[in-house]
N, C-alpha and C positions, 0 to 999 in steps of 0.2 A: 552758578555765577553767570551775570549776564558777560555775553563776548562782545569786546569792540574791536578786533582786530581788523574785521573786512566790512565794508559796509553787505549790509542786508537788504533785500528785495523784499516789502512788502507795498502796501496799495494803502492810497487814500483817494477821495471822489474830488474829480472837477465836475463833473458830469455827473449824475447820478439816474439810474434808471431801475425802479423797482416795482414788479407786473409778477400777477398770478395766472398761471395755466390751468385750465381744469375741468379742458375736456382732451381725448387721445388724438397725440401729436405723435412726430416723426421724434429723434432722439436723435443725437451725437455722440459717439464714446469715442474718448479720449483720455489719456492717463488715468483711466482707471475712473474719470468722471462719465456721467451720463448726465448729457445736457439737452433741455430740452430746442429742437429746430427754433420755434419760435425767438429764441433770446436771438438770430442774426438779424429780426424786427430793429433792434437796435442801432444797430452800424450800417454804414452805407451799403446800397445795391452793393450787388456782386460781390459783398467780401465773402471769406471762408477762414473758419479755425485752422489756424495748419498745428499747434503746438500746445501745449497744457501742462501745467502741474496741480496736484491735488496736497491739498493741505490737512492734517487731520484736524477736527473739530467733533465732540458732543455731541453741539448741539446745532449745525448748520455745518455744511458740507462747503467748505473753502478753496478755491482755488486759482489759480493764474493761468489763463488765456491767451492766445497769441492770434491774432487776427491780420490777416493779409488784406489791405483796404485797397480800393484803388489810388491813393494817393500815397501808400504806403503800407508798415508795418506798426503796429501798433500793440502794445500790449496791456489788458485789464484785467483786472479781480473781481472776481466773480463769489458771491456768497447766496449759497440755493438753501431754501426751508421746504422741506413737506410735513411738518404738524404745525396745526393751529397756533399754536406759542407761538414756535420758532419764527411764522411768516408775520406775524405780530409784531415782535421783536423788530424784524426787517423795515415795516413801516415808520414804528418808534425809530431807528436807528437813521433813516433815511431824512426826517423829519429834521431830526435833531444836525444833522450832517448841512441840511441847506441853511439851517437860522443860521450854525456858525460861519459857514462860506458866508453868506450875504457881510455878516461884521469882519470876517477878519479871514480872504481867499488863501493868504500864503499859510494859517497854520492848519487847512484844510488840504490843500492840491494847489500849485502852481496852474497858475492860470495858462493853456497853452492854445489858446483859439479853437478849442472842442467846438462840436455842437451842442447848441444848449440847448435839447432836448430832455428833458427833466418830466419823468411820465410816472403816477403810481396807477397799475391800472390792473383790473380785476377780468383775467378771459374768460367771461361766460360767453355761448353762444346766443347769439338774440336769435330771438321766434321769427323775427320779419324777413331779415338778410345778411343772420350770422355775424352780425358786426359783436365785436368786443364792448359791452359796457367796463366804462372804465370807474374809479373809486378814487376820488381827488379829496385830498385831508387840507382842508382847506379854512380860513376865519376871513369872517363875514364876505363870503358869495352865495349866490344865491341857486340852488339847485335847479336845473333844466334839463328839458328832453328834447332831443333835435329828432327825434325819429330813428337816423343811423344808430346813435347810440344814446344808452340809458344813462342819467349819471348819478352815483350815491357821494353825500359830502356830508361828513363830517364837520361840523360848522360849531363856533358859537353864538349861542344867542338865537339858531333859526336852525330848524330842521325841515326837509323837505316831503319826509311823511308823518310829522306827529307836530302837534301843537307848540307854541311856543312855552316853554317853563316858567315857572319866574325865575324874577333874576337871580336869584342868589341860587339857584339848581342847575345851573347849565352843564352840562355835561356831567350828570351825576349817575351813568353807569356803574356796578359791581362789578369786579372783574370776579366770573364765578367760571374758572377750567378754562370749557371752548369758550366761553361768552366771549368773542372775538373783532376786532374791529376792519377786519376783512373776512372773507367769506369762507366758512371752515372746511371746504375741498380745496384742491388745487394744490399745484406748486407753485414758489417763489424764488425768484432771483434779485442781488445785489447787484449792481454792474457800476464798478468804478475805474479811473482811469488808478493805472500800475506803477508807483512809485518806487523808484530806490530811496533805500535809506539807512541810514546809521543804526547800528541797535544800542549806542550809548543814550542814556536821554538827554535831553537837554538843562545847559548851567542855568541856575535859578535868575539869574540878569536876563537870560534871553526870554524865558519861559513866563517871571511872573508878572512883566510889565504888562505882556500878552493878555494874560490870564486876565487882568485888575479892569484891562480897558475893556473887553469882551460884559466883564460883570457891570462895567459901569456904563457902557453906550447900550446895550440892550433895554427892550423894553416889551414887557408883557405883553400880547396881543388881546387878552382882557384888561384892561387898566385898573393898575392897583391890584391886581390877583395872584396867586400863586401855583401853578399846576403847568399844566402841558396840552398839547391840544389834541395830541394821540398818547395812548400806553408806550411808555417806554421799558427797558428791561436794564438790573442792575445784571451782566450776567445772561443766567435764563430765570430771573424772579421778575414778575411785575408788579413796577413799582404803582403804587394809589398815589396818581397825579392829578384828581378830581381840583377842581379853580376853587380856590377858598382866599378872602381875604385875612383871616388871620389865618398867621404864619404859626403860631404857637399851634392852635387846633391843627392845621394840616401838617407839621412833623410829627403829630402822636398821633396820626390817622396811618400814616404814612410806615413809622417804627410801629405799631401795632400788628399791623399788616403784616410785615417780615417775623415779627415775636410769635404770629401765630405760625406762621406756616413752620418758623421752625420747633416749634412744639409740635407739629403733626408732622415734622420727619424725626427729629430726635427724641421726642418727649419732651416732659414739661419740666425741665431742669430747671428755665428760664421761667416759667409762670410761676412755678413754685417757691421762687425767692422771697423771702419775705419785705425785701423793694420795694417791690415790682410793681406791685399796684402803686406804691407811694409816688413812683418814677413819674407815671402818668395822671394821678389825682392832684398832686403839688409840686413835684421838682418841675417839670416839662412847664406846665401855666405859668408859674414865676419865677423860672429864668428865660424863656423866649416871652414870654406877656410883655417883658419890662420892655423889649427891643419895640411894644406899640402903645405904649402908657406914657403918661407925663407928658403929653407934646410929640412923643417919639414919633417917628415916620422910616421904616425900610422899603424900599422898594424892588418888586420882583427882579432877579437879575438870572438871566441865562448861565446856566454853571453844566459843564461837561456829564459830570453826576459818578464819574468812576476813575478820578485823575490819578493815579496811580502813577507808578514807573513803568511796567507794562504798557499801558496804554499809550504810549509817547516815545517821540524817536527823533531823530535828525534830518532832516532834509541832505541827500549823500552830496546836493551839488550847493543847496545853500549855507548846511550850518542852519538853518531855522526849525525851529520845532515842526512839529507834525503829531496830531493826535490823532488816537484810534478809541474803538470800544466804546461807543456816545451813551450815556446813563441819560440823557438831558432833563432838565425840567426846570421853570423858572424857580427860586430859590432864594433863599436868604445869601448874601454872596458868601457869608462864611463857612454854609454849608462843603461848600468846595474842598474846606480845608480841613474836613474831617479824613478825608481818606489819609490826607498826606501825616497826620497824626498817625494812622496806623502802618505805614505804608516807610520806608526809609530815603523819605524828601530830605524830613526835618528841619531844625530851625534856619537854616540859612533860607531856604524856601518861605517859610513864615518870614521872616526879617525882609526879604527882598518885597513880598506880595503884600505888607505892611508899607512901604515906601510907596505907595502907588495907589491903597485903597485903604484908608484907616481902618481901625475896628470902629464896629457901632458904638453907640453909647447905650446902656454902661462899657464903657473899655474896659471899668475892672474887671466886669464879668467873660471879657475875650476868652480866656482861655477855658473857663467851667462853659460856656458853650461846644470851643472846638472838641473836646471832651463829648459831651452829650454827642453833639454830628457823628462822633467815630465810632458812639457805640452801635449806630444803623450800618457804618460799614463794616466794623469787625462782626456783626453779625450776620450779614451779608456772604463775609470769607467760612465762618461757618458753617452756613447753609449750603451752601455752593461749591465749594473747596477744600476747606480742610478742616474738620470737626475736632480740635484737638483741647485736649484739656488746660492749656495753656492758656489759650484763648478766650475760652468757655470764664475762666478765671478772674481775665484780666478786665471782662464787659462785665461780672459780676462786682468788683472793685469798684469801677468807673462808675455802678450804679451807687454801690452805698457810700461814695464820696460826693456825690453828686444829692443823694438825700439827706444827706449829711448837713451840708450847706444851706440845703434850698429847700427840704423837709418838715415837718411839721420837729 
């Protein structure tokens, strides 16, 4: 049972600073952490950690910092990777954290006159004079070498060591294990500024006018496309956010993706239904097809990608929400509202985030969509959490009502 009696202490970024080490530094031990020297790069001259708590985590090593500044005290969250994944995840995560600060600072971090130093940076040592080449995840800049430092970008539309693609390939990496979009040595740190906060979540009045404006003022930074410009992570899975203009192909690229991996952790419980293939040859093409047929038009919208009730909290001095846990990728906006199907929002949440952003048309079809969206996160919770027969069940249901409909 979640507690609301005292407010909670956790973190969300005004600031964000996310940099790989990886070559031998000095260290800090503290609560039980080992931090690397470099992360006080960060903060002003002459500060010093005086205080720490360590958080447990999986799959990233979490925790709360106390730093003595010269113009004060200050406190931040700290979230370290050293596997490939993990530091992966951190870029996605980071990524996703500045689209939504840019729409919408308060359900991010109150804005408190930080430094807006906002660095992702990769420390290799250069041949020349040891400078740090840095790794900026960036759309449409143009890659440069200044000498001191090397720079790798992430771009679309243009890469700075290989040919242009055509258009319809831009960024059409596999993600295969390490194939990584940072460099698979080193460590990584999260560094955000330290918020108090409520562990009730937030009433769906507050939350989904938020949510609607967010889905409806963003805009894809390929136009007209749907994906992400780094890997993001539902979790520790990554998700296939390759740019694709239909929206129907890239959620069956996307649920395929998660259907395999968990067949090569559980078995083929899930492959072998006789659905299954149905789900993806005819149910999936005509019910999201229709969202681009007949005139139709959706447009990419920025959606959290993991909204859940965990992921979300109170602001302890405003009462405004505050989200955690970034899945991002731009999206159909209803996708959003697949978790909250599996997840205990429920309709009042639907009813409010309806008042604010209609369903597409077909509207009949609103709900056999949020349907389909939930079966990628309840198999996500599977994968990742809790493998339980129940579950296993109720995604098996959701598929043969879904071919049901929408099935040969």
């Amino acid at each position: 049972m979640m507690r609301t009696a005292r407010p909670r202490e956790d973190a969300v970024p005004f600031r964000f600073l996310l940099f790989t080490l990886t070559f031998a530094v000095m260290v800090i031990r503290i609560a039980g952490m080992v931090i690397d020297e470099d992360i006080m790069s960060f903060f002003p001259p002459g500060s010093d950690i005086i205080d720490g708590q360590r958080y447990g985590s999986a799959w990233t090593m979490k925790g709360r910092i106390t730093v003595r500044e010269p113009k004060g005290t200050k406190d931040y969250f700290i979230k370290h990777a050293s596997t490939a994944e993990a530091r992966e995840s951190l870029a996605g995560e980071h990524v996703a954290m500045m689209a939504f600060h840019e729409l919408d600072p308060t359900i991010v971090a109150k804005s408190d006159g930080a430094r807006s130093r906002t660095e992702l940076e990769v420390g290799r040592s250069s041949k020349s004079d040891g400078a740090r080449s840095r790794t900026e995840l960036e759309v449409g800049r143009s890659s440069k070498s200044d000498g001191a430092r090397s720079r790798t970008e992430l771009e679309v539309g243009r890469s700075s060591k290989h040919q242009e693609r055509e258009k319809d390939q831009v960024h059409e990496r596999e993600f295969r294990g390490g194939d990584t979009l940072l460099y698979p040595d080193g460590r990584s740190f999260l560094v955000m500024h330290f918020l108090v906060t409520h562990g009730s979540r937030p009433a769906s009045e507050d939350l989904c006018y938020r949510i609607a404006a967010i889905h409806r003022d963003s805009v894809s930074p390929v136009p007209n496309k749907f994906g992400f410009p780094t890997y993001t992570y539902h979790n520790n899975i990554p998700q296939l956010v390759h740019w694709d203009s239909d929206w129907a192909r890239f959620f069956a690229k996307m649920l395929k993706h998660i259907c395999e991996l968990e067949t090569a952790t559980h078995g083929p419980w899930l492959s072998r239904h006789p659905g299954f293939v149905t789900l993806f040859e005819q149910t999936i093409p005509r019910l999201l097809g229709a969202l681009q047929s007949d005139g139709r038009f959706i447009k990419p919208s920025l959606v959290h990608g993991n909204l859940s009730s965990r992921n979300m909290r109170k602001n302890a001095a405003t009462a405004s929400p505050v989200l955690f846990g970034f899945a991002s990728l731009y999206a159909h906006n209803e996708y959003e509202l697949g978790a909250w199907r599996c997840r205990e929002l429920g309709w009042p949440y639907f009813k409010e985030y309806r008042r604010h952003f209609p369903p597409s048309e077909p509207t009949e079809q609103w709900n056999d969509r949020i349907r389909l969206y939930s079966i990628k996160f309840n198999l996500n919770q599977v994968l990742t959490v809790s493998d339980s027969p129940e579950l296993r069940d109720e995604i098996l249901r959701d598929i043969d009502e879904l071919n049901r409909l929408y099935g040969s």
